[in-house]
VOGUZA-935296 format. One record per residue (C-alpha): residue in three letters; x, y, z. Coordinates in nm, 2 decimals, always signed. Example, Ala and Ser with C-alpha at 12.3 -4.5 7.8 and 13.67 -1.06 7.14 Angstrom:
  residu    east   north      up
     ALA   +1.23   -0.45   +0.78
     SER   +1.37   -0.11   +0.71
This chain:
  residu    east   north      up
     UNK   +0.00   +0.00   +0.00
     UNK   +0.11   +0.34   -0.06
     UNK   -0.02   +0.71   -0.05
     UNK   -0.17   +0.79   -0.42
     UNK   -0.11   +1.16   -0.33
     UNK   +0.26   +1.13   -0.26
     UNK   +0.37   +0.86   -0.52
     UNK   +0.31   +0.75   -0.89
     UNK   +0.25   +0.37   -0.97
     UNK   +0.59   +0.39   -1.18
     UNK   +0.76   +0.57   -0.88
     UNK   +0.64   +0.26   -0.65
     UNK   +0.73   -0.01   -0.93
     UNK   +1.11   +0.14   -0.95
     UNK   +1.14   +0.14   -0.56
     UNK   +1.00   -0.22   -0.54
     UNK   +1.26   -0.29   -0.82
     UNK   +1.56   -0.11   -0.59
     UNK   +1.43   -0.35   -0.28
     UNK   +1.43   -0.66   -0.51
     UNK   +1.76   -0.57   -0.64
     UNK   +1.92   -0.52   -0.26
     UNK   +1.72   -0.83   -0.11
     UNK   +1.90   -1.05   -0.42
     UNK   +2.24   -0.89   -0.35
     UNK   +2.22   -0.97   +0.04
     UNK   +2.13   -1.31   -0.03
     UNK   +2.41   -1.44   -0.28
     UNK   +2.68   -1.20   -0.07
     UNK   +2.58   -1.15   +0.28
     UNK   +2.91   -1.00   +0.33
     UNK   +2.91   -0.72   +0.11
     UNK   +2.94   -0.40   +0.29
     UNK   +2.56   -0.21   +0.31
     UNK   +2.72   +0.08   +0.09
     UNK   +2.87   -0.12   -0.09
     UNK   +2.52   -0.27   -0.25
     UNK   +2.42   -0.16   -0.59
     UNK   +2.05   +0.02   -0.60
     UNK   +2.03   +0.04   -0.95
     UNK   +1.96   -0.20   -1.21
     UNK   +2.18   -0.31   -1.52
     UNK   +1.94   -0.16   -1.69
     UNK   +1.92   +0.18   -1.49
     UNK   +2.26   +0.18   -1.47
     UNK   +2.31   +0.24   -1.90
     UNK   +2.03   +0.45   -1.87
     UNK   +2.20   +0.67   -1.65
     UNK   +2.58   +0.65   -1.76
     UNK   +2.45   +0.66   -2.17
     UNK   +2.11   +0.80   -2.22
     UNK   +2.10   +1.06   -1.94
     UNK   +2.43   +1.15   -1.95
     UNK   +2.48   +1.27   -2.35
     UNK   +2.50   +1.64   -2.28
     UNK   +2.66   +1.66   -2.64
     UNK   +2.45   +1.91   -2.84
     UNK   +2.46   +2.10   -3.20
     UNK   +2.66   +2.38   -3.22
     UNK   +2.52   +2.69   -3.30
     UNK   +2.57   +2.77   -3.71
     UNK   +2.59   +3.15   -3.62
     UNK   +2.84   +3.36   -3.40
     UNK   +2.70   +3.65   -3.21
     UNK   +2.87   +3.91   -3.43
     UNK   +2.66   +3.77   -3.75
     UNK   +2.34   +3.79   -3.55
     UNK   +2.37   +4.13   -3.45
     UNK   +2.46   +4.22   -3.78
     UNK   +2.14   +4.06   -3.89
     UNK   +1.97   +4.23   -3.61
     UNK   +2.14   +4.59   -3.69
     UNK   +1.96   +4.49   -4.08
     UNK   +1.66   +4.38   -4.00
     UNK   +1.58   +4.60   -3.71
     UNK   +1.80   +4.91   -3.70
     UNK   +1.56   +5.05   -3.45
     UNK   +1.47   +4.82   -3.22
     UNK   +1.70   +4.88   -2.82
     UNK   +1.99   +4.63   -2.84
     UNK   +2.17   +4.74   -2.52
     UNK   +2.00   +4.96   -2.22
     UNK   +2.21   +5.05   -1.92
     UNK   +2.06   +5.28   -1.66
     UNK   +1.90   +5.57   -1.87
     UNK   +2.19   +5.51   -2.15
     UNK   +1.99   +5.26   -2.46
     UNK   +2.12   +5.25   -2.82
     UNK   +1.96   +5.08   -3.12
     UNK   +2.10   +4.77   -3.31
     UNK   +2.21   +4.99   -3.60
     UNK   +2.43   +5.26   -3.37
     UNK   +2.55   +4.95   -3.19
     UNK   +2.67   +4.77   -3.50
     UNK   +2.80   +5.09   -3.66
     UNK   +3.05   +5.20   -3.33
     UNK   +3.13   +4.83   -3.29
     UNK   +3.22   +4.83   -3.68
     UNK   +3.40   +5.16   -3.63
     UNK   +3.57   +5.04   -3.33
     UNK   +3.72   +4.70   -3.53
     UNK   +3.85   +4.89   -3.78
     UNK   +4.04   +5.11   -3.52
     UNK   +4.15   +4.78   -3.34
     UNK   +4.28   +4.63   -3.70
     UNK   +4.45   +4.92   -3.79
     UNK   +4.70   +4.92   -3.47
     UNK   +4.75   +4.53   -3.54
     UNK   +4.48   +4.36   -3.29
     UNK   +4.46   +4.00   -3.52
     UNK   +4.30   +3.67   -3.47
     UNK   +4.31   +3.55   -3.06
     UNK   +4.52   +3.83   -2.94
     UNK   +4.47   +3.95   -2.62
     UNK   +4.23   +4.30   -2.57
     UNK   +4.18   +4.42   -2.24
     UNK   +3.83   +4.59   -2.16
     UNK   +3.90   +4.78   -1.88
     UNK   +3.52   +4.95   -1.90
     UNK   +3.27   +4.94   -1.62
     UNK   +2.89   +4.84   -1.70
     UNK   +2.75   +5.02   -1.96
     UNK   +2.66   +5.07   -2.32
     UNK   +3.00   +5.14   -2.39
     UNK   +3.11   +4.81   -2.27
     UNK   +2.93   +4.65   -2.50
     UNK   +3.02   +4.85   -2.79
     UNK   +3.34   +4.73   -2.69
     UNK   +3.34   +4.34   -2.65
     UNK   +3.17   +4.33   -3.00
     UNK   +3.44   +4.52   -3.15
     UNK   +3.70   +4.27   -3.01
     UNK   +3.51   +4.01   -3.15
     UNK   +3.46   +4.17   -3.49
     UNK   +3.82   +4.29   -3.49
     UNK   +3.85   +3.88   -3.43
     UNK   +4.09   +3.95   -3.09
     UNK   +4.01   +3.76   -2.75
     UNK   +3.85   +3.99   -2.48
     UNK   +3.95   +4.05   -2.12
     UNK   +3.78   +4.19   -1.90
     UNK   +3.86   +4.37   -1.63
     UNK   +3.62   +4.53   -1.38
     UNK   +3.75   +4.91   -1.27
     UNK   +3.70   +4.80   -0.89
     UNK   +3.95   +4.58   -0.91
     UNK   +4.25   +4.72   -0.68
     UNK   +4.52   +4.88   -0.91
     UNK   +4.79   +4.62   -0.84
     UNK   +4.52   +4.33   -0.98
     UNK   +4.49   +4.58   -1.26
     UNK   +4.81   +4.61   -1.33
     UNK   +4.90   +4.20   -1.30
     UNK   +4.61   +4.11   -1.53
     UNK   +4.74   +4.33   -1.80
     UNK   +5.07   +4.25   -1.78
     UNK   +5.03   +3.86   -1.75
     UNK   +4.81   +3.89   -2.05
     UNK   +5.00   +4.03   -2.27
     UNK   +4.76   +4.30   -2.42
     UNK   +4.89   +4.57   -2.57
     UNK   +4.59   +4.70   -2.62
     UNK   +4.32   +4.87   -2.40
     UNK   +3.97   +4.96   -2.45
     UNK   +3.88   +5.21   -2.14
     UNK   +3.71   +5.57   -2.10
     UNK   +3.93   +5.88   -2.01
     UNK   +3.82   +5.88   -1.66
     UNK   +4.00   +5.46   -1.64
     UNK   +4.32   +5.56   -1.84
     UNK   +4.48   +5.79   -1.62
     UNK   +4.46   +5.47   -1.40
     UNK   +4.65   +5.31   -1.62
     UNK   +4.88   +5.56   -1.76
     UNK   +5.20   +5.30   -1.69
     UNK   +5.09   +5.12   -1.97
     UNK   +5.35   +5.05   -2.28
     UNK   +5.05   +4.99   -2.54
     UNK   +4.78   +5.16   -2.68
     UNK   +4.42   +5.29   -2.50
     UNK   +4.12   +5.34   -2.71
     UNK   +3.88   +5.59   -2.47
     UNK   +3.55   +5.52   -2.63
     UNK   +3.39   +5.83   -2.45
     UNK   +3.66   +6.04   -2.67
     UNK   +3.68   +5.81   -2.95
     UNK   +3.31   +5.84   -3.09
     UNK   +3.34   +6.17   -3.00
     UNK   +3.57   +6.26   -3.26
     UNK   +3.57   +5.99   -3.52
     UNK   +3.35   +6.05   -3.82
     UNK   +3.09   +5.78   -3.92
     UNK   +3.22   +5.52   -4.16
């Protein structure tokens, strides 16, 4: 007997099944450890181990810069970042990241290298990991409340020699042999493309 309310019938079959399946154990070793006793079935035991455990699954045929390429195409208007009171559109987000790639390419950033993103949260930020990606370099990120001496040992250790920051960040990082992209100055002065 069992409570309908708190069980299913297959629930009650499979725990019948786990007491069958220790009772035959106990009897054909009676000195196997109680730990030590299987609870699951041969059968339960693939299921588990084969079907259940196939976390494999189709990569994606798209990478995120295509889609918001699409996106900046198909719906130029439509918000594709919001921070605080700070939004921009899919078109002025593709075109700055676009404008920002170009920028990156033309001071040598090429396929994985290294660019830090020493931004904190905001539209800009995103500009900014997009054009790494577009520019095809490897982002880090580093958060601006990070102490200056973890600033200073992620940059080094990495290897960037370039930075992606505002005005207000690169005077924290003035010590740096590379070059610094301010994106508050840079689409300031840069003419569409």
């Amino acid at each position: 007997d069992y409570n309908t309310d708190l069980f299913e019938p297959q629930t009650i079959v499979r725990m019948i099944s786990h007491l069958e399946q220790i009772t035959a154990h106990v009897l054909d070793k009676p000195d196997t450890c109680l730990g030590a006793i299987p609870l699951l079935s041969k059968h339960e035991l693939g299921q588990l181990v084969s079907d259940w455990h196939a976390t494999e699954c189709a990569k994606p045929n798209w990478c995120v810069h295509r889609q918001v390429d699409r996106w900046a195409e198909e719906t130029p208007n439509a918000t594709a970042v919001a921070c605080g009171e700070t939004s921009i559109d899919y078109f002025t987000l593709n075109q700055r990241a676009n404008q920002l790639a170009h920028e990156l390419q033309n001071l040598g950033v090429k396929r994985n290298q290294i660019v830090a993103l020493y931004i904190g949260r905001s539209v800009d930020l995103m500009v900014g990991l997009l054009a790494i990606v577009k520019s095809g370099g490897c982002f880090l990120p580093i958060d601006p409340i990070y102490p200056p001496e973890r600033v200073e040992y992620m940059l080094s250790d990495s290897g960037s020699n370039v930075v992606i920051t505002t005005t207000h960040l690169a005077a924290q990082i003035s010590y740096l042999n590379g070059h610094t992209i301010c994106v508050d100055h840079f689409f300031q002065q840069e003419p569409a493309k």
